[in-house]
Backbone as CSV, one residue per row, in Angstrom:
resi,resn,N_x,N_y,N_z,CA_x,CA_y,CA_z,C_x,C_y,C_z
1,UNK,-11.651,5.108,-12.644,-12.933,4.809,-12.038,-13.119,5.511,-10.697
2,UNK,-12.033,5.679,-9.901,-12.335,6.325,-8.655,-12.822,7.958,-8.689
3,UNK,-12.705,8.339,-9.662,-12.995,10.025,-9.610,-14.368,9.670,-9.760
4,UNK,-15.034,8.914,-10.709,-16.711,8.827,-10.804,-17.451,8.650,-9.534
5,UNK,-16.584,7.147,-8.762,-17.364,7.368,-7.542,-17.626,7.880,-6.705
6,UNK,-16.379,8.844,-6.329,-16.196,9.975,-5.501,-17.143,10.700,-5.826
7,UNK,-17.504,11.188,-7.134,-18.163,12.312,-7.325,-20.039,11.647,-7.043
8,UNK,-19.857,10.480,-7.656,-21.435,9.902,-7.004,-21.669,9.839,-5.611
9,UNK,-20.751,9.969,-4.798,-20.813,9.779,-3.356,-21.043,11.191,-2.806
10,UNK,-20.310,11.585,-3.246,-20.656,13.698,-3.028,-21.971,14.167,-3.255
11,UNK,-22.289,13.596,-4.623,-23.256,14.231,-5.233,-24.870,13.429,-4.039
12,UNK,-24.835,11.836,-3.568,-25.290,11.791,-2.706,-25.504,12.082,-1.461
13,UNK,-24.419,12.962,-0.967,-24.681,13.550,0.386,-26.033,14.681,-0.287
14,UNK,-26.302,15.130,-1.054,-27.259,16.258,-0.820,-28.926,15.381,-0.461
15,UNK,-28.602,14.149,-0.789,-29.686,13.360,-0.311,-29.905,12.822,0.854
16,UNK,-28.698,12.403,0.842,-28.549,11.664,2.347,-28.136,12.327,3.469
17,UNK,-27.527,13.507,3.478,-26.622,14.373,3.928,-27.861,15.569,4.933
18,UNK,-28.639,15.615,3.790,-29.976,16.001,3.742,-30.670,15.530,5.453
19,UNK,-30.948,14.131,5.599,-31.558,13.970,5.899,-31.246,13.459,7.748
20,UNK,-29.784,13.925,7.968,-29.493,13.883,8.592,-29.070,15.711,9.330
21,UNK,-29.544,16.046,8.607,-29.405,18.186,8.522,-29.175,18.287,9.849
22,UNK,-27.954,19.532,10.588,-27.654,19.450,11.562,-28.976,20.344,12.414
23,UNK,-30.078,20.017,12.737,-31.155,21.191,12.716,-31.838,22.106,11.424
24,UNK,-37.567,37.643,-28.635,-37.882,38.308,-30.091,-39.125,39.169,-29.465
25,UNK,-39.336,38.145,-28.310,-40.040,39.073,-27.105,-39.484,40.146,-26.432
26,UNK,-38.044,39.649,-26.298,-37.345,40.918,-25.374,-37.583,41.993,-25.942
27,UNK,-38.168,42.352,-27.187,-38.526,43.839,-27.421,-40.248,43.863,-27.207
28,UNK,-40.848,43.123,-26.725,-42.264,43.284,-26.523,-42.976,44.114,-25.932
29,UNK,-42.428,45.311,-25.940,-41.701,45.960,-26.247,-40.636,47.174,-25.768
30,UNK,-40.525,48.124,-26.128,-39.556,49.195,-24.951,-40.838,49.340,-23.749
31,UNK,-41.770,49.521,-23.971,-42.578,49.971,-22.980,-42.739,49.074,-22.230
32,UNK,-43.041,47.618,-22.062,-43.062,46.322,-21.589,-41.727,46.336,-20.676
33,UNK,-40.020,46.502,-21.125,-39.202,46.702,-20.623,-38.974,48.119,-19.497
34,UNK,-39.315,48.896,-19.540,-39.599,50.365,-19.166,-40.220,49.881,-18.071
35,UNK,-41.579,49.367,-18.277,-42.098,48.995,-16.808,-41.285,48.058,-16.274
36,UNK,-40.871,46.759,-16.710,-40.508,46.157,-15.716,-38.970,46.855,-14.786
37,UNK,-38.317,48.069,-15.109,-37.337,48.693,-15.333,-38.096,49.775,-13.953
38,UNK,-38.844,50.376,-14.279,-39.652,50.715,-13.309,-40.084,50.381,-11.827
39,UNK,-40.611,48.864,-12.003,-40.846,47.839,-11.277,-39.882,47.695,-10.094
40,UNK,-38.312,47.764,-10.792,-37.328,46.791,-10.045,-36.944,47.570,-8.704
41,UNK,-37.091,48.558,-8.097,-37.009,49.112,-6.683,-38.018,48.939,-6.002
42,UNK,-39.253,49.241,-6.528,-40.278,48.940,-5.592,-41.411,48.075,-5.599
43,UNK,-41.093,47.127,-6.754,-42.074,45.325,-6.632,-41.031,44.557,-7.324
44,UNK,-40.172,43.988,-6.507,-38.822,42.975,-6.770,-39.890,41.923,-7.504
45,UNK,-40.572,41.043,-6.791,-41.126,39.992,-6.900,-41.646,40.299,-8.496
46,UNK,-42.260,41.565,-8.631,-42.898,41.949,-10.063,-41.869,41.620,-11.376
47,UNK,-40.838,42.233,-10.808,-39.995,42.359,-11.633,-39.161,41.462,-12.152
48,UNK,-38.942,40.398,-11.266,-38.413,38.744,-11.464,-39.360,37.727,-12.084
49,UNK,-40.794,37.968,-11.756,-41.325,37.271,-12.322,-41.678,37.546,-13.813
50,UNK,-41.890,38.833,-14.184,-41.927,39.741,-15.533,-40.915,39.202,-16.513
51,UNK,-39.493,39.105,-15.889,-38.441,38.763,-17.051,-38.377,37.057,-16.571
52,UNK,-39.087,36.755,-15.814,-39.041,35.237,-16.260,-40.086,34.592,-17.559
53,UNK,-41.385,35.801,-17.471,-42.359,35.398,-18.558,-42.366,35.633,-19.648
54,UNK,-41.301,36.627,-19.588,-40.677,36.852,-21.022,-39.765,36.117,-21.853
55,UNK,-38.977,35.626,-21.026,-38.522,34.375,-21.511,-38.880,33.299,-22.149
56,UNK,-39.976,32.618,-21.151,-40.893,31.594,-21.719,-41.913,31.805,-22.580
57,UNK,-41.231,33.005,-23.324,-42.202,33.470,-24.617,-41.164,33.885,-25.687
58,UNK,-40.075,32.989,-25.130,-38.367,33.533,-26.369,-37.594,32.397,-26.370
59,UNK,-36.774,32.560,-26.318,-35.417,31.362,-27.060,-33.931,32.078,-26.401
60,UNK,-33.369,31.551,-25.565,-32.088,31.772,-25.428,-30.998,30.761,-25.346
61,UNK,-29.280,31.264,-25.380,-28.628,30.300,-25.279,-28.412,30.269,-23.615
62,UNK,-27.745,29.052,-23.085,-27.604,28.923,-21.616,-26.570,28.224,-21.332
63,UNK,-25.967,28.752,-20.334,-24.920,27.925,-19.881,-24.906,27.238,-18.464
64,UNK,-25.311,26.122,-17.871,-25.270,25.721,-15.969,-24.269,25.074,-15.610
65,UNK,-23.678,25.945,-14.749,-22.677,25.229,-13.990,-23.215,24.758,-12.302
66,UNK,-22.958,23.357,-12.923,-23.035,22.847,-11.225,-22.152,22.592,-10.383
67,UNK,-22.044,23.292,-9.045,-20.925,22.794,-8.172,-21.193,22.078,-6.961
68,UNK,-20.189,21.165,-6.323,-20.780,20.257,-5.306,-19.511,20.522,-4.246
69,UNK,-19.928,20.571,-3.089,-19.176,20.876,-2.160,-18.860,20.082,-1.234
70,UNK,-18.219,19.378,-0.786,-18.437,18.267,0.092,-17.020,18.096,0.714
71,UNK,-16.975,17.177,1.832,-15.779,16.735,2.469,-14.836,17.787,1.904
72,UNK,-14.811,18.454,1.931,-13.167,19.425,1.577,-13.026,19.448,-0.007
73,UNK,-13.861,18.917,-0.856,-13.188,18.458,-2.693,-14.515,19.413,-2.880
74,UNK,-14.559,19.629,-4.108,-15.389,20.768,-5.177,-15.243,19.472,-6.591
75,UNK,-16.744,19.818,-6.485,-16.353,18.880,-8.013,-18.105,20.050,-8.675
76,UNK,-17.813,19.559,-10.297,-18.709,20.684,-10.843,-18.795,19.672,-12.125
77,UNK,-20.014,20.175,-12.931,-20.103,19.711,-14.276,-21.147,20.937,-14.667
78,UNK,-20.809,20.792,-16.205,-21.375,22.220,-17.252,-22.696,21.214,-18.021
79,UNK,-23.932,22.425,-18.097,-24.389,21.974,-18.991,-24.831,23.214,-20.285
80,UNK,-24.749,23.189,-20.964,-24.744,23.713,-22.133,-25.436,23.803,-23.489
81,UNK,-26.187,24.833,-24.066,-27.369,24.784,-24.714,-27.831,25.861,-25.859
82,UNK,-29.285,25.812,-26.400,-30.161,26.829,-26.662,-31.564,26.334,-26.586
83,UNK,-32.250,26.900,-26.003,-33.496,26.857,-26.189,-34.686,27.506,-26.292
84,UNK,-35.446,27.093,-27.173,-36.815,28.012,-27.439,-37.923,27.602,-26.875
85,UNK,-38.337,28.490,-25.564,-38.838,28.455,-24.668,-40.213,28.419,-24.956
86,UNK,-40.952,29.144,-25.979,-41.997,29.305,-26.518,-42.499,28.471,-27.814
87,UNK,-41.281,27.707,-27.680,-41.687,26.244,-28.688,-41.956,25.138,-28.052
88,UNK,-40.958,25.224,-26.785,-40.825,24.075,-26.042,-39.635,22.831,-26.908
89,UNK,-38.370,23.532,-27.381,-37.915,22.604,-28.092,-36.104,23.255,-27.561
90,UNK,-35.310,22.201,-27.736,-33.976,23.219,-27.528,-33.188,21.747,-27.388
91,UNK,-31.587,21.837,-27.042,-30.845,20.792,-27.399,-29.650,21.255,-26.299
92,UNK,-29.519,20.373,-25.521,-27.976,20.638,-24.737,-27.174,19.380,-24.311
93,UNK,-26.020,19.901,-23.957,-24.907,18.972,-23.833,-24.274,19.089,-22.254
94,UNK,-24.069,17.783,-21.655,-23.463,18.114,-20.087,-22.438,17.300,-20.312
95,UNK,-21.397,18.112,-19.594,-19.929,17.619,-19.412,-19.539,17.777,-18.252
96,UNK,-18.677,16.470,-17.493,-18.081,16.625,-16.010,-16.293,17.051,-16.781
97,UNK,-15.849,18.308,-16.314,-14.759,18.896,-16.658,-13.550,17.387,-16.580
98,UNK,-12.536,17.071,-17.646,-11.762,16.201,-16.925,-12.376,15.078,-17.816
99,UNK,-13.333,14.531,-18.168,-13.845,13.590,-18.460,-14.073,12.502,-18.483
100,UNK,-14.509,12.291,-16.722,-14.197,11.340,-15.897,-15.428,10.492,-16.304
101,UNK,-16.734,10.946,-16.434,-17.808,10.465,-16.935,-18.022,10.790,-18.337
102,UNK,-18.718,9.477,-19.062,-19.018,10.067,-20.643,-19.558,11.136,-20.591
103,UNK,-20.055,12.118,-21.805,-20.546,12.963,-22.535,-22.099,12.882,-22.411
104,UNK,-22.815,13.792,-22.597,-24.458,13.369,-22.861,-24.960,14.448,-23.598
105,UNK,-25.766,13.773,-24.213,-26.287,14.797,-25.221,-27.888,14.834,-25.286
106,UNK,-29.044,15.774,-24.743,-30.220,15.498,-24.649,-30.784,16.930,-25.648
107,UNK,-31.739,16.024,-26.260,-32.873,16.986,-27.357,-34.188,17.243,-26.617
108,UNK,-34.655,17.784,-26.858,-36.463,18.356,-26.817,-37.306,18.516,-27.210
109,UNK,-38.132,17.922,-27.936,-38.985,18.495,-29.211,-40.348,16.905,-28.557
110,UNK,-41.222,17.986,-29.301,-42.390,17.295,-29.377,-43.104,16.676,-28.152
111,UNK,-42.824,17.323,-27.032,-43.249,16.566,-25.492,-42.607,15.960,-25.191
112,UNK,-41.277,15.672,-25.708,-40.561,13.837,-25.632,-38.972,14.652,-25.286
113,UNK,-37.905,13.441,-24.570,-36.584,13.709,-24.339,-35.619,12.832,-25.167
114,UNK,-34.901,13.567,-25.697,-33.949,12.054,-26.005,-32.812,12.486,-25.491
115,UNK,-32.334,11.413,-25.030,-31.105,11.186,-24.047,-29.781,9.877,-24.874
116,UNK,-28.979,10.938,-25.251,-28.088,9.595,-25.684,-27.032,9.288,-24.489
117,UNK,-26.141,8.042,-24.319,-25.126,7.274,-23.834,-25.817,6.317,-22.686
118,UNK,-27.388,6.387,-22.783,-28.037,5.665,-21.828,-27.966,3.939,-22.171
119,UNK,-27.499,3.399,-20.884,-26.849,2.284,-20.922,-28.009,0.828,-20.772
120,UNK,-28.028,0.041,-21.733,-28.276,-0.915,-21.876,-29.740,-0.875,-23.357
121,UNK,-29.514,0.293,-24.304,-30.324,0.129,-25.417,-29.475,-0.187,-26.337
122,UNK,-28.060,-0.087,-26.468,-27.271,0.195,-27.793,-26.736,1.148,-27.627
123,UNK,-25.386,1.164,-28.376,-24.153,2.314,-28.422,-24.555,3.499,-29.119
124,UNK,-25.173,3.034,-30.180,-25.509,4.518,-30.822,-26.867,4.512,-30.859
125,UNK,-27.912,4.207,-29.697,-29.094,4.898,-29.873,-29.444,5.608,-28.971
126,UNK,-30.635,6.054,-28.964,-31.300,7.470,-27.976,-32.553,6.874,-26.818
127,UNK,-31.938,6.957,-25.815,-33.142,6.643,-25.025,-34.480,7.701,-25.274
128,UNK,-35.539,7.522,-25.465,-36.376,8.671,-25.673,-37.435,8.684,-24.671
129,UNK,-38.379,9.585,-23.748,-39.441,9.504,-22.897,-40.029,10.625,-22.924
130,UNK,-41.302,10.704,-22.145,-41.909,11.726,-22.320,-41.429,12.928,-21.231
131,UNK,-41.141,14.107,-21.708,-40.609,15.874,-21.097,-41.551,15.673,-19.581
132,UNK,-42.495,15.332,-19.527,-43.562,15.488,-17.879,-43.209,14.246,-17.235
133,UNK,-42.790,13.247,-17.656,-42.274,12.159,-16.513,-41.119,11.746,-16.528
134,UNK,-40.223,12.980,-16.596,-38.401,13.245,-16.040,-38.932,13.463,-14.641
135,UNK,-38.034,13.087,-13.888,-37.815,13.551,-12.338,-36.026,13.891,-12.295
136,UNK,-36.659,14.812,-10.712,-35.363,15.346,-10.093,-34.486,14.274,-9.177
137,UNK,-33.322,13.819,-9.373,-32.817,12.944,-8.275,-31.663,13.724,-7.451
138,UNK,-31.595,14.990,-7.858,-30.227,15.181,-6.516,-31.369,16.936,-6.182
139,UNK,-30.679,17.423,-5.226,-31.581,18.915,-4.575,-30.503,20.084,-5.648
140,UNK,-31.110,20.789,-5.694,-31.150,21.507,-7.243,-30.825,21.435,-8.299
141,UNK,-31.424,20.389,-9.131,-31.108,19.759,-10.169,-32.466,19.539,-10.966
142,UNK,-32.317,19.943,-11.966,-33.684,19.893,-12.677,-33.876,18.508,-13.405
143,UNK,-34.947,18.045,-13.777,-35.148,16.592,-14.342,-34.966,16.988,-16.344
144,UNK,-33.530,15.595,-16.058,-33.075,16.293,-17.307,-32.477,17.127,-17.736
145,UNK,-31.648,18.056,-16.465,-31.822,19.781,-17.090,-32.549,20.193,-17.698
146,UNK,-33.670,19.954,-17.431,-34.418,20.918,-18.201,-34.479,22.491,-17.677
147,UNK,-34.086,23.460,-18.371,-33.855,24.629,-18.125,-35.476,25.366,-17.945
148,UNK,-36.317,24.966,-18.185,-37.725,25.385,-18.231,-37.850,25.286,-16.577
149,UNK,-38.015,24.166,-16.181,-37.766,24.071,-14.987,-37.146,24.731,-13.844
150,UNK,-35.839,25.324,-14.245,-35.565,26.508,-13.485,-35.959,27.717,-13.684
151,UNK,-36.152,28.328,-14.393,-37.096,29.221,-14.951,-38.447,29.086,-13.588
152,UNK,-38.752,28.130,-14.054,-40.113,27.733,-12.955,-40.089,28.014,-11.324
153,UNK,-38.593,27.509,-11.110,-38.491,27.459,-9.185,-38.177,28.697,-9.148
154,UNK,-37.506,29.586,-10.005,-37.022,31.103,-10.158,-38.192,31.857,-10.104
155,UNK,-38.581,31.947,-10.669,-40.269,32.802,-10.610,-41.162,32.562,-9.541
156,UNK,-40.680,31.291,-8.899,-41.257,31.130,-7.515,-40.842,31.688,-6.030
157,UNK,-39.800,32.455,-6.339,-38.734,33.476,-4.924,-40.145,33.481,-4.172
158,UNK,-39.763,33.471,-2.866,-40.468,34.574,-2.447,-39.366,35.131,-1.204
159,UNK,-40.073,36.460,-0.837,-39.186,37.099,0.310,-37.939,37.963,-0.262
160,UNK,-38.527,38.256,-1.919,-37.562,39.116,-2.498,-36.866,40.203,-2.288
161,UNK,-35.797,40.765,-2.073,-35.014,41.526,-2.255,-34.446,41.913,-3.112
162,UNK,-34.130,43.778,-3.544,-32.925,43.805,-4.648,-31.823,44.042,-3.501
163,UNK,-30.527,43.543,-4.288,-29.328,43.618,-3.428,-28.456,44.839,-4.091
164,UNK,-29.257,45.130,-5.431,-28.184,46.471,-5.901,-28.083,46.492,-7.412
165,UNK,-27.092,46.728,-7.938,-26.779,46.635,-9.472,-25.229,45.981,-9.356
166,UNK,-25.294,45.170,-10.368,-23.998,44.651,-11.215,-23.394,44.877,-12.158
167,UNK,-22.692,44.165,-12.668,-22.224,43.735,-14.180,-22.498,41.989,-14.123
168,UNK,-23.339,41.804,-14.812,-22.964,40.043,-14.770,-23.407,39.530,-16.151
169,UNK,-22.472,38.695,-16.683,-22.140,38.251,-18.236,-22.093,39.354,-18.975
170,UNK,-21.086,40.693,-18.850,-20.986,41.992,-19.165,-22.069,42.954,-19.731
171,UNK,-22.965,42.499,-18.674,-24.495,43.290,-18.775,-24.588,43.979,-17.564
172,UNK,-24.920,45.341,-17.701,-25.146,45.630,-16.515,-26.516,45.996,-15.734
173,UNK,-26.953,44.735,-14.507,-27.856,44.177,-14.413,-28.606,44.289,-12.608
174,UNK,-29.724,44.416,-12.594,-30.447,44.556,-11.165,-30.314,43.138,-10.551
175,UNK,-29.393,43.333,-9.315,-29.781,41.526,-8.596,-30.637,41.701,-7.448
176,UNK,-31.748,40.467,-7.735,-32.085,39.989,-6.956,-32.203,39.197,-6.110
177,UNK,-32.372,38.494,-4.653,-32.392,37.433,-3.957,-33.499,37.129,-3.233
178,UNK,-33.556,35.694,-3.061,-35.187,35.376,-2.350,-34.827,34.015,-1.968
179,UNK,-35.869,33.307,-1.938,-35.748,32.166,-0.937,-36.759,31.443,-1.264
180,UNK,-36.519,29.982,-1.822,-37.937,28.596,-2.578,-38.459,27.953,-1.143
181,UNK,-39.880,27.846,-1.478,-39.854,26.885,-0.341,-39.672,25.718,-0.798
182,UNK,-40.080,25.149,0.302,-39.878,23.358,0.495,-40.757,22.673,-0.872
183,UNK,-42.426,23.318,-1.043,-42.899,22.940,-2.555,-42.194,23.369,-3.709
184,UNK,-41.442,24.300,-3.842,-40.720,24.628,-4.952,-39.302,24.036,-4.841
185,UNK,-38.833,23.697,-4.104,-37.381,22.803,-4.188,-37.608,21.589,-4.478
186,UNK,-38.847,20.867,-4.148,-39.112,19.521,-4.444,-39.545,19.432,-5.423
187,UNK,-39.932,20.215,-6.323,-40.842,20.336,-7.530,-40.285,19.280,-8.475
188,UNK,-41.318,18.119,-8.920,-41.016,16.885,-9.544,-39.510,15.457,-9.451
189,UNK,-39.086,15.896,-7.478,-38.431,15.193,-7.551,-38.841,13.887,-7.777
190,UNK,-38.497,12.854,-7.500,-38.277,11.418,-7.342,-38.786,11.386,-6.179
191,UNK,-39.464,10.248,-5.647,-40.614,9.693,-4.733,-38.923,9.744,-3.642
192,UNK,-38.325,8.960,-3.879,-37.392,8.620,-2.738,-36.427,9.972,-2.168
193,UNK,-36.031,10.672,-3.441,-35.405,11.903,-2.376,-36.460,12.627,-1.900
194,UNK,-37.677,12.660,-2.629,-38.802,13.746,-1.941,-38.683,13.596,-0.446
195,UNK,-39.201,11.989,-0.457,-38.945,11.740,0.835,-37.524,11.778,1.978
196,UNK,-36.733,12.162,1.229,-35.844,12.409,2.302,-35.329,13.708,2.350
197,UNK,-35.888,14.574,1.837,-36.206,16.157,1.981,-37.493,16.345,2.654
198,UNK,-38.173,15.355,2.941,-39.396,15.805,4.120,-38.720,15.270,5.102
199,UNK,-38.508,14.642,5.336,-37.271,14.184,6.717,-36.691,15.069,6.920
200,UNK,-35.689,15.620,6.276,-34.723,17.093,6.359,-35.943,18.443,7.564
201,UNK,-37.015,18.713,6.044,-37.423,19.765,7.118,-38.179,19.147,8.484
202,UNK,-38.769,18.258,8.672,-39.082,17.550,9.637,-37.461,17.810,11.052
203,UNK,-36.578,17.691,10.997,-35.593,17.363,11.674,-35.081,19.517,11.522
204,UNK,-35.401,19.738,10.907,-34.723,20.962,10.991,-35.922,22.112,11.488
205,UNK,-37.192,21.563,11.281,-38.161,22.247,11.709,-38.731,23.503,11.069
206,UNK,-38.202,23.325,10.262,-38.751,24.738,8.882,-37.776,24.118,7.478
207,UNK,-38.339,24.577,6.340,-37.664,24.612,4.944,-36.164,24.975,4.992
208,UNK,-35.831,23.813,4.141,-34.326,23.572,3.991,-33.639,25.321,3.617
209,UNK,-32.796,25.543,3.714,-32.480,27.103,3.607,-31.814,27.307,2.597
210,UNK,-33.258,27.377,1.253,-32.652,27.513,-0.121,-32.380,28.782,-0.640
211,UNK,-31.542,29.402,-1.292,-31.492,31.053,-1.631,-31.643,30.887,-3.515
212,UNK,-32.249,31.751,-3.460,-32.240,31.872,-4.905,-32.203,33.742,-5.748
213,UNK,-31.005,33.324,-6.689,-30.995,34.813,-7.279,-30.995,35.023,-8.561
214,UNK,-31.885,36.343,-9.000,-31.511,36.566,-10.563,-31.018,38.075,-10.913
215,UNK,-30.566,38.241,-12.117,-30.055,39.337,-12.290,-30.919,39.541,-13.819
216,UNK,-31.422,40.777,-13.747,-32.016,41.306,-14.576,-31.813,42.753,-15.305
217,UNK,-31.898,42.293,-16.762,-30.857,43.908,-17.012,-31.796,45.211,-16.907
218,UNK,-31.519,46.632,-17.992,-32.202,47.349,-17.986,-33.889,47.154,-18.980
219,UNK,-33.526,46.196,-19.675,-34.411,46.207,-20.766,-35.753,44.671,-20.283
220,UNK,-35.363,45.290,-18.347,-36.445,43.520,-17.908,-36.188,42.200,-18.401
221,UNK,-34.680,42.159,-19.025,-34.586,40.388,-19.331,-33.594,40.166,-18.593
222,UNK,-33.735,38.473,-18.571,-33.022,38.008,-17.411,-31.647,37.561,-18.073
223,UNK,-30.811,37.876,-16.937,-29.325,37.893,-17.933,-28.861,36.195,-17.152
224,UNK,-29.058,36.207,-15.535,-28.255,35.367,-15.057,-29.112,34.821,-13.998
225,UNK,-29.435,33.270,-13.910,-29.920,33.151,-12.287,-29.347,31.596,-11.134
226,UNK,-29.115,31.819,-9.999,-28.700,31.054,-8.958,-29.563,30.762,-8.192
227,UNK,-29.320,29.061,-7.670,-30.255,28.403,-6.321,-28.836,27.998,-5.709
228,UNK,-29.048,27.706,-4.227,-28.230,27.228,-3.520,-28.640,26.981,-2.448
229,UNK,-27.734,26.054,-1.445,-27.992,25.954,-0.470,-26.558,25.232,0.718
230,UNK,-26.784,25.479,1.609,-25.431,24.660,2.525,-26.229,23.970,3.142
231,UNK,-25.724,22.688,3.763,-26.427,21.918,4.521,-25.476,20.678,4.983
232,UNK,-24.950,20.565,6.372,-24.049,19.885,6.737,-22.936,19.937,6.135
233,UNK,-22.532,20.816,6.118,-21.184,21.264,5.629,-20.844,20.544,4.336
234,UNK,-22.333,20.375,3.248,-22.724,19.899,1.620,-23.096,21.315,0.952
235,UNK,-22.624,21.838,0.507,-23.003,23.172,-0.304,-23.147,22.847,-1.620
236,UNK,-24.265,23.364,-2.700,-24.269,22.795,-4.001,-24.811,24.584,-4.571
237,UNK,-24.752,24.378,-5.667,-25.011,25.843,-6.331,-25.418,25.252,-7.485
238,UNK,-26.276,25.957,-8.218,-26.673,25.956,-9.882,-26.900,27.034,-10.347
239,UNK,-25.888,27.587,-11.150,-25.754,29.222,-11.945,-26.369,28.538,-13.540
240,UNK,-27.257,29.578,-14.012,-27.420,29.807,-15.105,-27.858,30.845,-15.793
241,UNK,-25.991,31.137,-17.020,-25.857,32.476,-17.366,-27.159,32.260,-18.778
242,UNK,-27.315,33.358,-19.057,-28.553,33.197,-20.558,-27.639,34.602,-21.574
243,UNK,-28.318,33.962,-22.962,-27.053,35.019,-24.105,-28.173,35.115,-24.960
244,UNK,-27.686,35.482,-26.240,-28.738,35.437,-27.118,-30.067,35.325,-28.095
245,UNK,-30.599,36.389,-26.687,-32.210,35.992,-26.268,-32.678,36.463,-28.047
246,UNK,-33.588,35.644,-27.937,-34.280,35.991,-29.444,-33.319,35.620,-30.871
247,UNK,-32.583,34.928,-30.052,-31.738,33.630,-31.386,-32.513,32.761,-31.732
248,UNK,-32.892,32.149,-33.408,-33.328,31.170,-33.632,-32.614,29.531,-33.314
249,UNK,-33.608,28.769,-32.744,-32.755,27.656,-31.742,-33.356,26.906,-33.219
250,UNK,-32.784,25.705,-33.358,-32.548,24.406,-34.765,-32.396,23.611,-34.011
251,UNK,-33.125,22.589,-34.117,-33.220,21.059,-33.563,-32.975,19.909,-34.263
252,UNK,-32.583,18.764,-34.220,-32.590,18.120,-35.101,-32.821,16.927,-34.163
253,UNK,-33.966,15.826,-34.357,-34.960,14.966,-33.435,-34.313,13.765,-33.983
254,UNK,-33.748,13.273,-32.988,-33.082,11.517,-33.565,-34.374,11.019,-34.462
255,UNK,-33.867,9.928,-35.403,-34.779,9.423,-36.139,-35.185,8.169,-35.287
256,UNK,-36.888,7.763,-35.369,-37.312,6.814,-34.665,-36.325,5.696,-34.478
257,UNK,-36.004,4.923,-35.708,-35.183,4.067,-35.540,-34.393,3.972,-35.044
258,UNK,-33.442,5.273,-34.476,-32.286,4.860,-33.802,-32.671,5.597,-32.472
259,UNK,-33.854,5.374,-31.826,-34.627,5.434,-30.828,-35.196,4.422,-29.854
260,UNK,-35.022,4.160,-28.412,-35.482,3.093,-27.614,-36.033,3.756,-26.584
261,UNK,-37.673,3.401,-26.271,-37.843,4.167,-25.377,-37.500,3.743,-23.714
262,UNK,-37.633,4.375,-23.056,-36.971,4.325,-21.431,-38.142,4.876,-20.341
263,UNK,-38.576,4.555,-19.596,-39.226,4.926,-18.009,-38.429,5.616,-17.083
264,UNK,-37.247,5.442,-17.093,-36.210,6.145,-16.001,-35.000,6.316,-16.533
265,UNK,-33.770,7.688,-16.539,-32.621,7.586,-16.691,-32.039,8.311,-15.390
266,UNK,-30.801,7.743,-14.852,-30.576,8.338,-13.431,-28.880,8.586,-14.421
267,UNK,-28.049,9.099,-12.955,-26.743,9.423,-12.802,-26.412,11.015,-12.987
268,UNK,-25.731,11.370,-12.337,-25.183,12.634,-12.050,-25.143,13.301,-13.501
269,UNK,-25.156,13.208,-14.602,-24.995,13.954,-16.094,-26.592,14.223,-15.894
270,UNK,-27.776,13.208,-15.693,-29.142,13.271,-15.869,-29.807,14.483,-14.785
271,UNK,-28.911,14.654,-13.787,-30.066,14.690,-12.821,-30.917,14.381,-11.765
């Protein structure tokens, strides 16, 4: 039991910690790719936002690793997936390495979430709610993971830069870096951390100092992207690598019956 709380206590400094702040498309085609390929030296912003809209007109697999930085310990959990962005449907799994916390397993389909191991419907059923009234409860953390969502604060950089060329997920790829504001970091949190991220910039006197990066290959799709931020010696990161763009994603939607619906699911696996 003590590794869970530790890690709930960590994972709350980015709230509290916060507020005390010390001061099938991808071929759409070669020519579509070509420009955005074009693009990437001299309209960054063009070019990040280009392979983000391409996306949300495809299906990829994804992998997010979250890391939490705190008091001297690193703690991280994976979340893991595919989704079809242009269906609006996809299926992933989050795991805290170690398996200090259960397993979770959340679907997508039809406007709706289902969330299994949510506590107090039954052992084997699915909490289910509607995809637009998930919220965010920790600072870069999407509601739900929902990967759409990052996609979203990503396309929102501004103050872009390219930093060069890579290799990243053995693609070799244009990175970029930029910076969310304060409306795009808060984007659908929870009433209570919102509010204690307006406290933050209030006390620090400008937007929390979020960085955000993507890497984009030759063909304008996005291979890899990062948010982060330090803040009272609380550092958190969210990488997410993307694979097999233009894979067909398969869903399979709990059956009503073994369905209960829910208004709120919290804890560090959620979000």
């Amino acid at each position: 039991m003590g590794r869970p709380l530790v890690l709930a206590g960590a994972a709350a400094l980015l709230c509290v910690g916060c507020s005390t702040a010390d001061a099938g498309n991808r071929d759409k085609s070669a020519a579509a790719s070509s420009s955005s390929s074009s693009k990437s030296s001299s309209d960054p912003r063009s070019a990040v936002q280009a392979a983000v809209a391409a996306l949300r007109e495809d299906s990829a697999g994804f992998r997010q690793k979250v890391e939490l930085e705190g008091e001297g310990q690193v703690y991280g959990l994976t979340v893991t997936g595919s989704f079809d962005f242009a269906a609006d449907k996809g299926h992933l799994a989050v795991d805290l390495p170690g398996g200090a916390i259960d397993h979770s397993d959340q679907v997508f389909a039809d406007g709706k979430i289902y969330i299994s191991g949510v506590q107090g419907i039954g052992e084997d059923a699915w909490g289910v709610m509607p995809r637009d009234e998930a919220e965010a409860h920790y600072l870069l953390r999407a509601p739900l993971n929902d990967p759409e969502h990052v996609l979203q604060q990503i396309a929102a950089m501004r103050k872009i830069s390219q930093e060069g060329e890579e290799n990243v997920q053995g693609v070799h790829a244009v990175h970029y870096r930029g910076i969310l504001d304060h409306r795009t970091v808060t984007l659908r949190m929870s009433p209570d951390v919102r509010t204690k991220m307006d406290q933050a910039r209030d006390t620090l006197g400008s937007d929390l100092p979020v960085f955000a990066d993507a890497w984009v290959d030759g063909r304008g799709r996005l291979v890899q992207t990062r948010m982060s931020v330090n803040i009272s010696s609380t550092r958190a990161t969210l990488t997410m690598a993307l694979s097999d763009i233009g894979k067909p994603v398969r869903v399979t939607v709990p059956q009503a019956t073994d369905t209960a619906p829910i208004t709120e699911v919290g804890g560090i696996l959620n979000g």
